[in-house]
N, C-alpha and C positions, 0 to 999 in steps of 0.2 A: 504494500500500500504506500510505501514511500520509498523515492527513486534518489539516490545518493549521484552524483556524478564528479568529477574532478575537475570539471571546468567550473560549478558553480560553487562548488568549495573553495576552488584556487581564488576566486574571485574575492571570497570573504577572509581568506586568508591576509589577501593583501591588505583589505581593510582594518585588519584587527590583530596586527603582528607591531610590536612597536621597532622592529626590524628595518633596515633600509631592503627595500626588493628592487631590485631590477629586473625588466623583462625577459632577460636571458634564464633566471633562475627558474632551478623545475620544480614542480608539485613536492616532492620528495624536499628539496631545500629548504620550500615556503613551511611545510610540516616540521621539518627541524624547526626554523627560528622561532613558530611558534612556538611549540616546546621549552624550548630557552626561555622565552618570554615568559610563560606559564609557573617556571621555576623561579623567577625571580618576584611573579606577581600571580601569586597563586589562588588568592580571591577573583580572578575574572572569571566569571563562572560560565558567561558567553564563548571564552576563549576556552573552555574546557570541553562545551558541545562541541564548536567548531573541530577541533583534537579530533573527537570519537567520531566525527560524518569524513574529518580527513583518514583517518585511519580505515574507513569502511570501505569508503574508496578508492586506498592501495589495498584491500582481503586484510588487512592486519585488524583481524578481529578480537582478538584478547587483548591489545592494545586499546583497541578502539571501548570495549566492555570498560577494561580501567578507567578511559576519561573518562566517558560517560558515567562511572560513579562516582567520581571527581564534582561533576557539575549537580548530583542529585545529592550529594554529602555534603557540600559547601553552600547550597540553597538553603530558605529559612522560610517559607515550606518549600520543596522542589516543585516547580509545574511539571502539569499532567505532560508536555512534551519532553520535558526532559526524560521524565520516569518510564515513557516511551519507547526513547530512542535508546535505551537502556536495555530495557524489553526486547523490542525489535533485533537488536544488535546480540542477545543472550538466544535468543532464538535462532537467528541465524549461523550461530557460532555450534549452535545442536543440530546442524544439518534440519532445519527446519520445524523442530518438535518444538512443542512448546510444554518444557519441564516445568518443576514446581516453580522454579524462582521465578520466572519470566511469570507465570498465572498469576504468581503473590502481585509482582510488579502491574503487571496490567489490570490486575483488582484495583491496586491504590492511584489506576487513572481513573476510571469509575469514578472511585471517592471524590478525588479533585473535578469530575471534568467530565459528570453523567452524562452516557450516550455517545461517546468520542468511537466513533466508529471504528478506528484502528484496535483499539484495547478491545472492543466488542467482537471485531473479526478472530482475536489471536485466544481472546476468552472460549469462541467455539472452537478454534482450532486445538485447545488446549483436551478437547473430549474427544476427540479425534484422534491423537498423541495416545491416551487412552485407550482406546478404541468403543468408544460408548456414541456407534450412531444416532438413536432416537436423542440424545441430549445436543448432540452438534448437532443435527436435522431442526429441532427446535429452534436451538440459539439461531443459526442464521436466517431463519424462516421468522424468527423477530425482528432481525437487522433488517429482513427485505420492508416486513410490514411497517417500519417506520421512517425508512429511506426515501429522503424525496427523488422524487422520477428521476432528476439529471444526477443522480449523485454518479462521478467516477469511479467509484469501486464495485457499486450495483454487478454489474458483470462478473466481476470476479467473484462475489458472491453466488452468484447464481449457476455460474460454471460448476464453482464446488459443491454445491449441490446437487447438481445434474450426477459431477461424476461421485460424492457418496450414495447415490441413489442408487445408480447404477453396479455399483460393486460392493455391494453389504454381501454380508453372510450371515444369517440368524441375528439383524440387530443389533452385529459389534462388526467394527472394519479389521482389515488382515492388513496390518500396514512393515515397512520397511523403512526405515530412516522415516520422510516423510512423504511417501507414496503411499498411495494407497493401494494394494496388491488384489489383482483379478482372482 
């Protein structure tokens, strides 16, 4: 549900490194001096997201898990995006499952930040990891019912529904990492 990319991280990188950059410099360099910066001013807690979306977007995901609890530990309360991208980033780093921590975490956007559709997606995907179809068929079949029509993700919702429908076994899924197995 959310697309990390290196150009538009580079971009905020520049913005929020107290670093000199030149244009020659690469993603990788812009990453270090942020770094450096972070070490000497370790209250930026914006410069601490930015870390874990740059780190996501070189794969360096246990790096990236660290900022990102950098930016949710140093918050006074964390927002629901930070606790997120925390989430998100803990999930992806499980080859796509969504273990307990990641649930705990995308509970506590909930709390902050009822109805955040991402934490609601990863909430049913978490029954799924499990493999308790009829509770993941529920959850996103709430998501669709409150979804405004144009929403972006609708599809993607609707997709994974199509294919747990299609490949149950007696009411629980047979899954692999995060596939779901015929």
């Amino acid at each position: 549900l959310t697309t990390v990319t290196s150009v538009n991280v580079s971009q905020n990188l520049q913005a929020n490194t107290n670093e000199k950059v030149s244009p020659e410099d690469s993603f990788d360099s812009l990453v270090a001096n942020l770094q450096k910066d972070l070490e000497k001013n370790p209250g930026r807690i914006e410069g601490w997201s930015l870390l874990g979306r740059s780190f996501v977007a070189l794969g360096r995901l246990d790096d990236a898990i660290s900022a990102f609890r950098q930016a949710v530990e140093r918050s006074d309360p964390p927002a629901a995006e930070q606790i997120g991208e925390l989430a998100e980033t803990i999930v992806a780093a499980a080859g796509g499952r969504v273990e307990q921590e990641a649930e705990q975490l995308f509970a506590q956007v909930l709390t902050v930040s009822p109805g955040d559709p991402r934490a609601r997606y990863y909430l049913a995907e978490a029954y799924v990891t499990r493999g308790n179809l009829v509770e993941a068929r529920t959850a996103f079949t709430a998501m669709l019912r409150t979804a405004p029509k144009d929403a972006p993700w609708r599809t993607t919702v609707l997709d994974r529904l199509k294919e747990i429908s299609q490949k149950s076994h007696n009411g629980k899924i047979q899954m692999r990492g995060n596939k779901i197995l015929d």
